[in-house]
C-alpha positions as CSV (number, residue, x, y, z in Angstrom):
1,X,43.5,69.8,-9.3
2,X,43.4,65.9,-10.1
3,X,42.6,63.2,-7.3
4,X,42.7,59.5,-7.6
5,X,44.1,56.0,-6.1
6,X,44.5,53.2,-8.1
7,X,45.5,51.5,-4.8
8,X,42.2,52.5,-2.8
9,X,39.6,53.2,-5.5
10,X,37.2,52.7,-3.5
11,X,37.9,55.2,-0.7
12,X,39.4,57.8,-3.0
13,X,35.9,58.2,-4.6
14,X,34.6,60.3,-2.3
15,X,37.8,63.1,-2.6
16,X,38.2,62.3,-6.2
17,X,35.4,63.9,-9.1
18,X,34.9,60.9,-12.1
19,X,36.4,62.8,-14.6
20,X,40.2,62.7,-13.1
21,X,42.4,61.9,-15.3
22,X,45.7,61.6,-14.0
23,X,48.6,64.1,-15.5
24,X,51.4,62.4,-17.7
25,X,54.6,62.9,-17.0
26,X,55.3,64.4,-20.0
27,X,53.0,67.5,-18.9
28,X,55.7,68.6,-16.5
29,X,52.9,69.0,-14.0
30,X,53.5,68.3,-10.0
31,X,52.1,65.1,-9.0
32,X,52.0,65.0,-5.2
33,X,51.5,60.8,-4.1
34,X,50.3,61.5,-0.4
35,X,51.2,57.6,0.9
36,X,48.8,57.9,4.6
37,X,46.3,55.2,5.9
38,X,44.9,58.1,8.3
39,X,41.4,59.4,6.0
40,X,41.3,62.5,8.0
41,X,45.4,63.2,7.1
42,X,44.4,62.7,3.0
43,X,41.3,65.4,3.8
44,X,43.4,67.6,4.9
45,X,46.5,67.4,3.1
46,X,44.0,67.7,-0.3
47,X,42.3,70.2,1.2
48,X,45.9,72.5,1.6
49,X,46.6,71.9,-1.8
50,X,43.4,72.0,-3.4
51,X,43.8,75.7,-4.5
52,X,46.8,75.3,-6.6
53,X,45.5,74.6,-10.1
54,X,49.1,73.1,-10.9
55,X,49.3,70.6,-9.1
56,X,47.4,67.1,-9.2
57,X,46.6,65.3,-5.9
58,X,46.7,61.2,-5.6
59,X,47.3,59.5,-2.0
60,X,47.0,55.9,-1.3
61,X,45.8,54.3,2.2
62,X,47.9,50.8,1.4
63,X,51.1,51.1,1.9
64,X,51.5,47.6,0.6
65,X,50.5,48.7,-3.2
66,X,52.4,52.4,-2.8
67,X,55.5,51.4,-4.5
68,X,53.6,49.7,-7.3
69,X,51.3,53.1,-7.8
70,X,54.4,55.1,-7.4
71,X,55.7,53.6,-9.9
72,X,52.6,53.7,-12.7
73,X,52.2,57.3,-11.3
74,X,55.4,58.5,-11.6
75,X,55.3,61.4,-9.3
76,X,56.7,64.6,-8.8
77,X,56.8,64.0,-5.1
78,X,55.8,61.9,-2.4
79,X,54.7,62.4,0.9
80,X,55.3,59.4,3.3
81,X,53.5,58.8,6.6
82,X,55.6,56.9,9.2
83,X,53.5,55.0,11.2
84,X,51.2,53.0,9.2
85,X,50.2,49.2,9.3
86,X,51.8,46.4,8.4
87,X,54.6,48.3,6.4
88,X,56.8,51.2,7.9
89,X,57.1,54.5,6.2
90,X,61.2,54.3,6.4
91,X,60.9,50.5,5.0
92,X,59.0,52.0,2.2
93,X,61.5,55.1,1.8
94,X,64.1,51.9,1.4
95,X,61.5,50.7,-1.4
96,X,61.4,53.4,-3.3
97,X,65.6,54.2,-3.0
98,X,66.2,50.6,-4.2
99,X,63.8,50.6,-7.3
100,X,65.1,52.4,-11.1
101,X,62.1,53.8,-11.2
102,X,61.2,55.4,-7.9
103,X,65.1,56.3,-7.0
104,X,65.3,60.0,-7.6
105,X,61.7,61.2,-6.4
106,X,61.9,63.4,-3.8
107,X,59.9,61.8,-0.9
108,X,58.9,64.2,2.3
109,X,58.6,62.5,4.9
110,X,55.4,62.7,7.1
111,X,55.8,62.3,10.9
112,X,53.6,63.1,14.1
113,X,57.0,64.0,16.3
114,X,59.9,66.0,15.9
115,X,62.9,63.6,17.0
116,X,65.9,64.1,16.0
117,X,66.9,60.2,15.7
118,X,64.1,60.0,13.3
119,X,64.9,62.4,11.4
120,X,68.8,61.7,10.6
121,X,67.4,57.8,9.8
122,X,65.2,59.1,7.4
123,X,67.4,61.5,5.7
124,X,70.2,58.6,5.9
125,X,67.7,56.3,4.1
126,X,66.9,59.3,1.3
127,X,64.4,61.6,2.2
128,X,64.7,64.8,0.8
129,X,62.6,66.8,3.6
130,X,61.0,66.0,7.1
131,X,57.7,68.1,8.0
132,X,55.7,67.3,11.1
133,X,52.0,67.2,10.2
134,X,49.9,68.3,10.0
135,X,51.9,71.1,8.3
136,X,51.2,74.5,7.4
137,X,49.3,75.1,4.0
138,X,52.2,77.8,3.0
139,X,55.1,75.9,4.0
140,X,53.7,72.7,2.4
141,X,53.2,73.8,-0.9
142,X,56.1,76.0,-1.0
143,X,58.1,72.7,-0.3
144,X,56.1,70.4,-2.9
145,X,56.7,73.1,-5.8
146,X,60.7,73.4,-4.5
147,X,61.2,69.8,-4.7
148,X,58.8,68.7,-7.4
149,X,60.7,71.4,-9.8
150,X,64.2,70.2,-8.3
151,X,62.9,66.5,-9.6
152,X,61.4,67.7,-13.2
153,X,64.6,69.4,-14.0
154,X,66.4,66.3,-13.5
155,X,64.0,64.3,-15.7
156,X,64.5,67.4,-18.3
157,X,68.4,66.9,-18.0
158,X,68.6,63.4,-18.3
159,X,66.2,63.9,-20.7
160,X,68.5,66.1,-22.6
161,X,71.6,63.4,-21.8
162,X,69.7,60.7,-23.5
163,X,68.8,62.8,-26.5
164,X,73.0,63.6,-26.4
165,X,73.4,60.0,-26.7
166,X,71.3,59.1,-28.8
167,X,72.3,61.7,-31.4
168,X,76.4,60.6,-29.9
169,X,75.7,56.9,-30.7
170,X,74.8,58.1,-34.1
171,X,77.5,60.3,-34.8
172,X,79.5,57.4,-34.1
173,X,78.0,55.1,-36.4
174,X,78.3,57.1,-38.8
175,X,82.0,58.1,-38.4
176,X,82.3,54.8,-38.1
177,X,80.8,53.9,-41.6
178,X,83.1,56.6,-43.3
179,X,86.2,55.2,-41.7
180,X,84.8,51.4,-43.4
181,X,84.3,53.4,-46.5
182,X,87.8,55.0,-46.4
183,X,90.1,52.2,-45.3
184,X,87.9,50.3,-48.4
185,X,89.7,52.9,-50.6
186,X,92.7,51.6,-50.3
187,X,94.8,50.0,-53.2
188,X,95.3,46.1,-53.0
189,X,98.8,44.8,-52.4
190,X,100.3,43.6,-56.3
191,X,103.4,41.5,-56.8
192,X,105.0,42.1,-60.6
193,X,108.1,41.0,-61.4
194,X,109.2,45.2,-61.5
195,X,107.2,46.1,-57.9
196,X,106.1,44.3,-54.8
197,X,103.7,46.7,-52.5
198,X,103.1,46.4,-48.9
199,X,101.5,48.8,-46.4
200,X,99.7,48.9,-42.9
201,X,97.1,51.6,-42.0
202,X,96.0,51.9,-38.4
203,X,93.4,54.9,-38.1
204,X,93.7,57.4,-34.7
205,X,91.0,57.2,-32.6
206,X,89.5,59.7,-34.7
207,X,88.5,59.7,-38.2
208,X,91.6,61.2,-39.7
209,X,92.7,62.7,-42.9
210,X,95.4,60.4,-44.2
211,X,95.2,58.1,-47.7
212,X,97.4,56.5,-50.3
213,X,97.3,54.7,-53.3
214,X,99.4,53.6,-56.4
215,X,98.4,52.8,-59.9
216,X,100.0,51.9,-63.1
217,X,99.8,55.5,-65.4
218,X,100.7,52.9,-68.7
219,X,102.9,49.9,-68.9
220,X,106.0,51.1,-67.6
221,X,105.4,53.9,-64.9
222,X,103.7,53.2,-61.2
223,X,102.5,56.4,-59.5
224,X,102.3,56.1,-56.0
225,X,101.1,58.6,-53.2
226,X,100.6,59.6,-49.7
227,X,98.6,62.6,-47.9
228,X,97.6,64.0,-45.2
229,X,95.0,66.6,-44.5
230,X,95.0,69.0,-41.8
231,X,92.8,68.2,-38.3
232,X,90.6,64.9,-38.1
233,X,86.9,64.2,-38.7
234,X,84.8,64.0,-41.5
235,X,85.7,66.8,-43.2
236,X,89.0,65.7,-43.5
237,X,88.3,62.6,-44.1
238,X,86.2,63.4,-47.7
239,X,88.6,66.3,-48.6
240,X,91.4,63.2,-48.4
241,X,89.3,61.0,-50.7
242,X,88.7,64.0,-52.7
243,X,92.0,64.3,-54.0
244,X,93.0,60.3,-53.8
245,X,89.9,59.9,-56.4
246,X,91.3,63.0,-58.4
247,X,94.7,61.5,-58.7
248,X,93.0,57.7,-59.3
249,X,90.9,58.8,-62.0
250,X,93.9,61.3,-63.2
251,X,91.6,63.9,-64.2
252,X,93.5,66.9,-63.4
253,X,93.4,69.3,-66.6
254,X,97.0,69.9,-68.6
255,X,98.5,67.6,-66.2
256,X,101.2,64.8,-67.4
257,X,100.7,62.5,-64.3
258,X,104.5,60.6,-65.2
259,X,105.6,64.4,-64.1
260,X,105.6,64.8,-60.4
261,X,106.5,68.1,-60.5
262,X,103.0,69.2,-62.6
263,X,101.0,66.7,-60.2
264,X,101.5,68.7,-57.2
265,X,100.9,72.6,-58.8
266,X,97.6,71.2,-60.6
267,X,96.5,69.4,-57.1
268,X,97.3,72.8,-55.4
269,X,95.5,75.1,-57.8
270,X,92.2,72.2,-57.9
271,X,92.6,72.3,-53.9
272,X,92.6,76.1,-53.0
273,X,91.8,76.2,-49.0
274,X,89.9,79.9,-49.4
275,X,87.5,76.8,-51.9
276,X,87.8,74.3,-48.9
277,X,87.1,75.3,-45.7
278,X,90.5,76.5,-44.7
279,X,91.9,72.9,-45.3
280,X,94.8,71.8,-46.5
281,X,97.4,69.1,-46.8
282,X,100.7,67.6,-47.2
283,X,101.7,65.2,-50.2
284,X,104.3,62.8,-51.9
285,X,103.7,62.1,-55.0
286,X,106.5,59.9,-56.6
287,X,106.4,58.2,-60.1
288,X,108.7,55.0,-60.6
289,X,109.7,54.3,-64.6
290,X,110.3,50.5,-64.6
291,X,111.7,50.5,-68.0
292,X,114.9,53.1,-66.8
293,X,114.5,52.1,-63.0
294,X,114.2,55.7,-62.1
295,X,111.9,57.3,-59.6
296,X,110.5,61.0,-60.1
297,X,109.0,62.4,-57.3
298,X,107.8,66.0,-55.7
299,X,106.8,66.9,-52.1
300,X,104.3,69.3,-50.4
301,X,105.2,69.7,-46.7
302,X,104.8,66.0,-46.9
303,X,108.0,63.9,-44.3
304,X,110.6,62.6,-46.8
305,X,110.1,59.5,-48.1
306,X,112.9,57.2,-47.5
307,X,114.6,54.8,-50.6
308,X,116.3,52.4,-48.9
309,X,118.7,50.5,-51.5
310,X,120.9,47.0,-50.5
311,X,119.2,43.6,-49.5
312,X,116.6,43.3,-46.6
313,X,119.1,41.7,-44.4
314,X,122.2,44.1,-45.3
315,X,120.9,47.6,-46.2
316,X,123.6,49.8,-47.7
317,X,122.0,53.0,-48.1
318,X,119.1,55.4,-46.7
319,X,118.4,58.2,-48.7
320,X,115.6,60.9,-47.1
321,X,113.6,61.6,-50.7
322,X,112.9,65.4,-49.3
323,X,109.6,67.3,-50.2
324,X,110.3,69.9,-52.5
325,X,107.2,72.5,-51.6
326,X,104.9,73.7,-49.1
327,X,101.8,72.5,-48.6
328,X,99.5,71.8,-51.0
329,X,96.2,74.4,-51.3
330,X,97.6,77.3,-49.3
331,X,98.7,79.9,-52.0
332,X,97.5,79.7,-55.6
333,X,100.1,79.1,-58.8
334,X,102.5,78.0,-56.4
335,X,105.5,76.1,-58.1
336,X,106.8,72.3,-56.9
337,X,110.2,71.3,-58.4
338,X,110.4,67.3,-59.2
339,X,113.7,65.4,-58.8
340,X,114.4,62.2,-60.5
341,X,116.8,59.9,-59.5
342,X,118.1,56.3,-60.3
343,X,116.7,53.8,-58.4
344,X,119.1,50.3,-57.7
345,X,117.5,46.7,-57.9
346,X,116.0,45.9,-55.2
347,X,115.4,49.1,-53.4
348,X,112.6,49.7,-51.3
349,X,110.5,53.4,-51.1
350,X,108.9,53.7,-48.1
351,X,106.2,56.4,-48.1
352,X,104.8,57.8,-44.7
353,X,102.2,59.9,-42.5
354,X,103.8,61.9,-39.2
355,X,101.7,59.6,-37.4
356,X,104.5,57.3,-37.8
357,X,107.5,59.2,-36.9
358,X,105.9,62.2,-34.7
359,X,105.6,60.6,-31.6
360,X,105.6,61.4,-27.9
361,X,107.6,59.3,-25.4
362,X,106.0,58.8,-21.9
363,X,107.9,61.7,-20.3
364,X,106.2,64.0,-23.6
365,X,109.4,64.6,-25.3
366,X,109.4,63.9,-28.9
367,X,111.0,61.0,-30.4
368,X,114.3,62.1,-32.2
369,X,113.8,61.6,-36.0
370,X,117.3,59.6,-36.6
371,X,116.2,57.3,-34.1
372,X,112.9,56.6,-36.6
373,X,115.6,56.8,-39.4
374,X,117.6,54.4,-37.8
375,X,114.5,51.8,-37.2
376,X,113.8,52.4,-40.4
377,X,117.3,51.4,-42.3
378,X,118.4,48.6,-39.3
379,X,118.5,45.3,-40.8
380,X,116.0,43.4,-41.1
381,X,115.9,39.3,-40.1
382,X,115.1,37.0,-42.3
383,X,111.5,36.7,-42.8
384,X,110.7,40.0,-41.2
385,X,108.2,43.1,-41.9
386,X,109.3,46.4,-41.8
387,X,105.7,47.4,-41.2
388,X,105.4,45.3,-38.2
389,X,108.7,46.1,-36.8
390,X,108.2,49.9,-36.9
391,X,104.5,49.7,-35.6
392,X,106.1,47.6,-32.5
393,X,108.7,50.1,-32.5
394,X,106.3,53.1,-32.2
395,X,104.0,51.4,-29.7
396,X,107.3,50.4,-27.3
397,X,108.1,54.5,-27.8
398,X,104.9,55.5,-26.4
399,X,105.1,52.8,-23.6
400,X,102.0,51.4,-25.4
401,X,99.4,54.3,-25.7
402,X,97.4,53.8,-28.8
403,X,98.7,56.2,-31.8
404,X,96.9,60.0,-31.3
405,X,97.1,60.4,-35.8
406,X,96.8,57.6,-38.4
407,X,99.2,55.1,-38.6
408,X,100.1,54.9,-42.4
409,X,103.2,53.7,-44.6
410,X,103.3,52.6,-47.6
411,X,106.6,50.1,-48.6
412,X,107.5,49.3,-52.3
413,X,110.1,47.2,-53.3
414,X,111.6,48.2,-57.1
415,X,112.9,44.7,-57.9
């Protein structure tokens, strides 16, 4: 057993042997502070505890310097006189409450009486225990080692909390640098005389799965493309960029890219789920031929994309541009039919996630899907987004709650 007083050096020498060293707190060894200005209480009390090798023995006869050496100390428990000069045991128990460092020790506190109005003010100030001394040698260490392991497995749990936040905080840089890296995937808004693109991406509060592009195949046909990939997190996230960097780069084997059709059954076939960790996901894959002004398009369990045809301010038409296929990676060889159609002058393709049209109202019903068809196609004044009208749209639908998946649509206008 250790002995020592930083406080009283000079009275602790003849209890304490030169070599004591005191124990760190990282040894998970009980440190008893005996805080008593009485010599013949410290004897004692060292003297009960000196045949327990675990446990290291310090006291200090100054109450003035025993928060300061409670706090270099760092014990396991301390043991407070009452009646001591100068400063009273419960004004110190108030010291050593109101200081970060000293807060959570278990303190016993010391007293030559048994009252019971002392008692409830000390254990209404924070003492975890009330012994009248001198106590006996059994009962006193049985209640140092009960609270001194209460304490250490509260340093080893908060220990374990700040390790979980540490290794939290990091996490979360990290998913925050692949959600930078994804949203800097995405295309940059072109104006051509043939098409005008627009979108708005708002990512979930977790890192979803959702991307979309559009590229120019040759000189005369824009592909253009949405998915979605099962769950949220990283792993979805880099299966999504997966496949948007197969389709940029167009380097699916055998595959004509101007054919929707072939798109989607290569991108199945390349995407196998039994290959991916179970994942899979929905797509709309649509290619526009500026020279005819027709669209061809294909759709794995992808929402329909909607071709809205008429002038901004006086819409004529709404046509729901369904998908065609299941989704994409589930079974292998599976077939996706494309459909062309003609597009008129000035129509506008609106490609979409569920995040923007599978949304829950406050009272947790679903909102209707002609009601988003209908926000969709309304009229629009002069001047005004679609994008920002249907994000207002789909915040006033859930009262204002953030949005639970990726906000993403993607708006072209065939001019």
């Amino acid at each position: 057993m250790t002995e020592s007083s930083p406080a009283d050096r000079a009275t602790a020498s003849e209890y304490a042997p030169s070599s004591a060293t005191p124990a760190k707190r990282d040894d998970r060894r009980i440190k008893v502070l005996l805080v008593d200005d009485q010599q013949i209480v410290c004897e004692a009390i060292r003297r009960m505890l000196g045949t327990e090798t675990d446990i290291d023995f310090h006291y200090c006869s100054d109450p003035s310097q025993a928060l300061g050496l409670a706090k270099d100390l760092s014990p396991t428990i301390i043991l407070q006189d009452l009646v001591m000069p100068d400063i009273d045991g419960l004004l110190l128990l108030k010291f050593y409450r109101a200081n970060p460092l000293t807060r959570d020790i278990p303190v016993i506190v010391l007293s030559s009486q048994e009252e019971a109005v002392t008692k409830a003010k000390a254990f209404e100030l924070g003492a975890s225990d009330y012994l009248v001394k001198l106590p006996n040698r059994v009962e006193l260490v049985a209640r140092v080692r009960h609270h001194s392991r209460g304490y250490i497995h509260l340093l080893e749990r908060n220990e374990a909390f700040q390790a979980l936040r540490v290794s939290q905080q990091a996490l979360a840089e990290d998913v925050a640098e692949a959600e930078r890296y994804v949203t800097s995937l995405l295309p940059e808004k072109i104006s051509t005389p043939s098409v005008v693109t627009d979108w708005k991406f708002i990512p979930s509060a977790k890192l979803g799965g959702d991307s979309f592009g559009y590229h120019w195949i040759d000189d005369t046909h824009l592909a253009c493309y949405l998915l979605d990939v099962c769950g949220h997190g990283v792993k979805s996230a880099l299966m999504s960029v997966s496949a948007m960097n197969v389709l940029r780069a167009q380097s699916l084997p055998k595959c004509d890219f101007r054919d929707a059709s072939q798109v989607l059954s290569a991108l199945n076939n390349a995407f196998l789920m039994d290959n991916h960790n179970q994942m899979y996901f929905t797509i709309w894959y649509g290619v526009y031929d500026s020279e005819k002004r027709e669209l061809n398009y294909s759709g794995a369990g992808h929402p329909p994309a909607l071709l809205i045809s008429g002038t901004r301010e006086a819409p004529t038409t709404c046509s729901q541009l369904e998908s065609q296929g299941p989704m994409n990676g589930v079974v292998e060889d599976l077939p996706y039919d494309g459909i062309t159609i003609p597009v008129e002058p000035g129509s506008r393709l609106y490609i979409y996630s569920d995040g923007i049209c599978e949304l829950h109202k406050i009272d947790g019903s679903m909102w209707p899907f002609p009601e988003f068809i209908e926000a969709m196609s309304a009229p629009l004044a002069i001047g005004e987004s679609a994008l920002e009208r249907i994000q207002s749209v789909g915040r006033r639908v859930q009262s204002g709650n953030p949005f639970l998946d990726d906000f993403s649509i993607l708006e072209l206008t065939l001019s």
